[in-house]
N, C-alpha and C positions, 0 to 999 in steps of 0.2 A: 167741791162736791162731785166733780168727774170721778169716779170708781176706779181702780188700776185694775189691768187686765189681769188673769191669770199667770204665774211663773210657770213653766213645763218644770215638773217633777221629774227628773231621772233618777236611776238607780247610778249609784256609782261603781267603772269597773274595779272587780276584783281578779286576782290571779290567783289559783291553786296552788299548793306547794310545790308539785312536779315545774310549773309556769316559770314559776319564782326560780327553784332551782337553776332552770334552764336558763333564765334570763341574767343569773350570776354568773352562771359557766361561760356564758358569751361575751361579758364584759371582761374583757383582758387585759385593759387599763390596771393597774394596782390599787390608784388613791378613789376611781371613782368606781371598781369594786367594792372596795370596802365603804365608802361613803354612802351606796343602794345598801350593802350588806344592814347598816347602821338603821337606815332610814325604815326595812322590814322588820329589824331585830327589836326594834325601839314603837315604831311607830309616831317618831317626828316629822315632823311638818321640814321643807326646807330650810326655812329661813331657820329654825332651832337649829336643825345639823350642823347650819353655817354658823351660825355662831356660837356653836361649843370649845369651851377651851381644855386644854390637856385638865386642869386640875378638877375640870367636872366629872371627871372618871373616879369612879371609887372602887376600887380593888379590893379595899376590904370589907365594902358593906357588900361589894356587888349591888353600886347602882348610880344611876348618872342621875346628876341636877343640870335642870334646864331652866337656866335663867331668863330667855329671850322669848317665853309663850307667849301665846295672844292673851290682847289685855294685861301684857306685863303681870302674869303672873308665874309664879316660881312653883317646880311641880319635882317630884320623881320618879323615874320610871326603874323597873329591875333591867339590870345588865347581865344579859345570857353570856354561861361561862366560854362558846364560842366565838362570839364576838368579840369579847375580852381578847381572846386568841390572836382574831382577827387584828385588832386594835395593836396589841403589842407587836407581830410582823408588820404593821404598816407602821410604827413608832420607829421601829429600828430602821427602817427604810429612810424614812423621809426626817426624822425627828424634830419634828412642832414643838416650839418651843410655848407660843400663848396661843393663837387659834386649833385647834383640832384639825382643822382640813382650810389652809390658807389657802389665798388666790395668789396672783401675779406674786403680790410681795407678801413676807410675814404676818402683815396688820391689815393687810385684806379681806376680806373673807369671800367662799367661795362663788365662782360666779354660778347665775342660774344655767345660761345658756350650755356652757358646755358638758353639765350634767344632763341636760335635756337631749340634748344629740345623740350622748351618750346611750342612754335606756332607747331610743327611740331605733338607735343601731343594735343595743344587743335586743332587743323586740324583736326586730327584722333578720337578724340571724340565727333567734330561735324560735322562726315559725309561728310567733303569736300576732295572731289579728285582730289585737284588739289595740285601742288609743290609751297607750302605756305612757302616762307620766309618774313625775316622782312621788305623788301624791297615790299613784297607784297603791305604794307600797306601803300607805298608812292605810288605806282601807282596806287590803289585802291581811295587814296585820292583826284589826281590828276583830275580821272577819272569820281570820284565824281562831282569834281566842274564843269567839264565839262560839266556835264549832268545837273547841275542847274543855266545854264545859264552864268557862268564866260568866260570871252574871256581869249583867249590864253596867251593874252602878260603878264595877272596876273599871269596866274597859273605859265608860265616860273620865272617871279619873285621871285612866292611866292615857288618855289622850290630850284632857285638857279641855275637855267640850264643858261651853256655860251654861250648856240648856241640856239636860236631859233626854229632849229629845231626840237631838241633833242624833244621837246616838241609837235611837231606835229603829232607823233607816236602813241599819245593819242586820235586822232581823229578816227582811227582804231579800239579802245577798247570802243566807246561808244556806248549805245546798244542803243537809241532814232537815233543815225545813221543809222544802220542796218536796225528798224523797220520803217524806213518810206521809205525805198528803197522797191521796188513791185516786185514780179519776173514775168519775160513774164509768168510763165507756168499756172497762175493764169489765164491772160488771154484768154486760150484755151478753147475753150467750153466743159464743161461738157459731155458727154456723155451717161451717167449711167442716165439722169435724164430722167422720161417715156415723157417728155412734147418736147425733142430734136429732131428736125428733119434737118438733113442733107439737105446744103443748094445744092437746084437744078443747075447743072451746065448748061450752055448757047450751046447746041448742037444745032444740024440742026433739031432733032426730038420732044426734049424738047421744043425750041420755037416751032412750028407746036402749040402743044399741048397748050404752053399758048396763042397763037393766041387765039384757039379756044373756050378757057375757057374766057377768056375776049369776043369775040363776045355773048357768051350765058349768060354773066354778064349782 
């Protein structure tokens, strides 16, 4: 019968695309450029990234299956024809034969930590103060498509969320929201400006006076 206390609500961080941009150009690693590339292009979760394997690439539908979602459910998302790009130069590099992005050995998969070091160093080389994990770059993603017009019901799909809501938390972090909300204090009159004159209040002696200013009109 104890109550549980309240959870603190956060908003989660996002990055803009200049953020993002910049936070790729800093990573100069190859496999774990393109592994962040994947993780914004896509908006997977880690654990899905790590466990993609080459043949979930579809080139000719343009679009990846992700076998390993939460709750073990099987989803797809569309695959940007730059990433695809991307994907084919890091294939030629490294050529994965079953994991997409192996660890130590071929049947590995990739580990967390040196992904994490990774973003947290290209963060830190490009100036961003904010606590940038890889999860940044699903809500960064999300947030994105928000902001270019997708409705919600996609982007819950194209994420993989079980709840609807989970998904509405997004509408918080977009900034076309924010900027077209006005604040009252905008509407207060200026004062500083030399053209302002304080408007006259309705006394017993102030009217008198526009009485008389109208009869002289």
């Amino acid at each position: 019968m104890v109550p549980f206390g309240k959870r603190p609500k956060t908003l989660p961080v996002v990055l803009g695309r200049q953020e993002v941009d910049e936070l790729l150009q800093c990573t100069t690693h190859p496999k774990q450029k393109v592994f962040l590339t994947t993780l914004y292009a896509t908006g997977m979760r880690f654990s899905e990234a790590a466990h993609l394997h080459v043949h979930d690439i579809d080139s000719k539908l343009m679009q990846i299956r992700i076998t390993r979602g939460k709750g073990a459910k099987d989803r797809l998302v569309p695959l940007s024809p730059r990433l695809l790009t991307e994907l084919r130069t890091y294939w030629k590099q490294y050529k994965p034969s079953s994991l997409l992005f192996p660890g130590n050995s071929a049947d590995k998969t990739y580990c967390d930590t040196s992904i994490q070091k990774a973003i947290k160093k290209s963060a830190r080389l490009a100036k961003i103060h904010k606590n940038v994990t890889p999860h940044t770059l699903r809500h960064s993603y999300a947030t994105g498509l928000l902001e270019a017009g997708v409705d919600l019901l996609t982007i819950s799909r194209l994420l993989g969320h079980a709840s609807f809501a989970t998904t509405i938390v997004y509408l918080h972090c977009r900034r076309e929201h924010f900027h077209s909300a006005p604040s009252p204090l905008d509407w207060l009159p200026v004062r500083q400006l030399p053209t302002y004159q304080p408007p006259i209040e309705n006394t017993p002696e102030n009217k008198d006076d526009n009485e008389s200013q109208r009869k002289n009109d």
